[in-house]
N, C-alpha and C positions, 0 to 999 in steps of 0.2 A: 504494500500500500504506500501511497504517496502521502497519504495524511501524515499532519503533523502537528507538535504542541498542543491548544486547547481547540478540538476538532466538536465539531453540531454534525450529525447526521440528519437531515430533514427527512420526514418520512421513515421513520425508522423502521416500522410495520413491525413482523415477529421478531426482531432482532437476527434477520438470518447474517445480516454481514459484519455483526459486532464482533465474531473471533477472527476476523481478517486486518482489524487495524494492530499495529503495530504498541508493544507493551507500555511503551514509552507516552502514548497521547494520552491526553485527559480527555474521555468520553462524555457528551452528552447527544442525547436523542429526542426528538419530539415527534410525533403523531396525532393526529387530529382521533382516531381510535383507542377507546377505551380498553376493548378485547386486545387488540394487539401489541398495548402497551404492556398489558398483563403477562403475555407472551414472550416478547423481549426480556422484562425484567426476572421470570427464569431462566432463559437465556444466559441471561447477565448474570447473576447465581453462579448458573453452571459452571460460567467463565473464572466465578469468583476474583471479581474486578469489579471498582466501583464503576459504576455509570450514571449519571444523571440523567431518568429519562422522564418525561414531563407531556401530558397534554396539551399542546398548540397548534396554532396552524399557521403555514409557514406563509399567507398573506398578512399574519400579524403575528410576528414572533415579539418573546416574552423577555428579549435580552436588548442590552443596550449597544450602542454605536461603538462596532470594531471590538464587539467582542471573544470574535474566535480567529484563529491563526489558519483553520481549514474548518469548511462548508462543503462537507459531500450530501447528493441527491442520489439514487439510484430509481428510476421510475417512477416519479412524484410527481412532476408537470403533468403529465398526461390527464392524471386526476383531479387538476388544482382546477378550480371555480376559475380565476385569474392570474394565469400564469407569469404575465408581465410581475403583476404587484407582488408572488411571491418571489419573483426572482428582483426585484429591488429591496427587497427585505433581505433575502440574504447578500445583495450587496454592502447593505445597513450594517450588518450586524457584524462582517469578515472586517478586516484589518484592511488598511489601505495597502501594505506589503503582503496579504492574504493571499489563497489561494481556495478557487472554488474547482 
C-alpha cells in the first residue's frame, strides 16, 4: 500500500481492505452504514489494531481542514448522492502535501 501517516479510508464498508495498509499508519474509516461498520470493526478486532471507525458521509465528513496525510476510496463514488461534493471534502480534509 501506498498509504501513509494518519490515513481516512472513505467508504470503509466491511473493512475488507483494513489488513492491506501498512503497520505503521494510523487508521480511520467512515461509512454512511451502520451494519457494515459493525462489520469492519470485527475486522478491526481480528486485526487487533486500533482503528477509528465512525458513521459519516463522505459529502460531509466529521474532520477538520488537512486532517489526514492519505485519503483512500475504493468504490465509493459510484454510490455517493454527489460525487463532486464528496470529493471536495476529501480535498478538505487531506493535507495540502496529501495524497488521495
Amino acid at each position: 500500500g501506498h498509504a501513509k501517516g494518519k490515513t481516512l479510508e472513505v467508504g470503509v464498508g466491511t473493512g475488507r481492505n483494513l489488513g492491506l495498509y501498512p503497520d505503521d499508519v494510523e487508521l480511520a474509516g467512515i461509512d454512511v452504514s451502520a451494519n457494515m461498520l459493525a462489520r469492519a470493526r470485527r475486522v478491526a478486532e481480528r486485526l487487533d489494531r486500533p482503528i477509528e471507525l465512525e458513521i459519516a458521509d463522505v459529502q460531509d465528513l466529521p474532520h477538520g481542514d488537512g486532517s489526514f496525510d492519505t485519503v483512500t476510496a475504493t468504490c465509493v463514488f459510484c454510490s455517493v448522492a454527489d460525487p463532486v461534493a464528496g470529493l471536495r471534502e476529501v480535498a478538505r480534509v487531506v493535507r495540502p502535501d496529501g495524497q488521495v
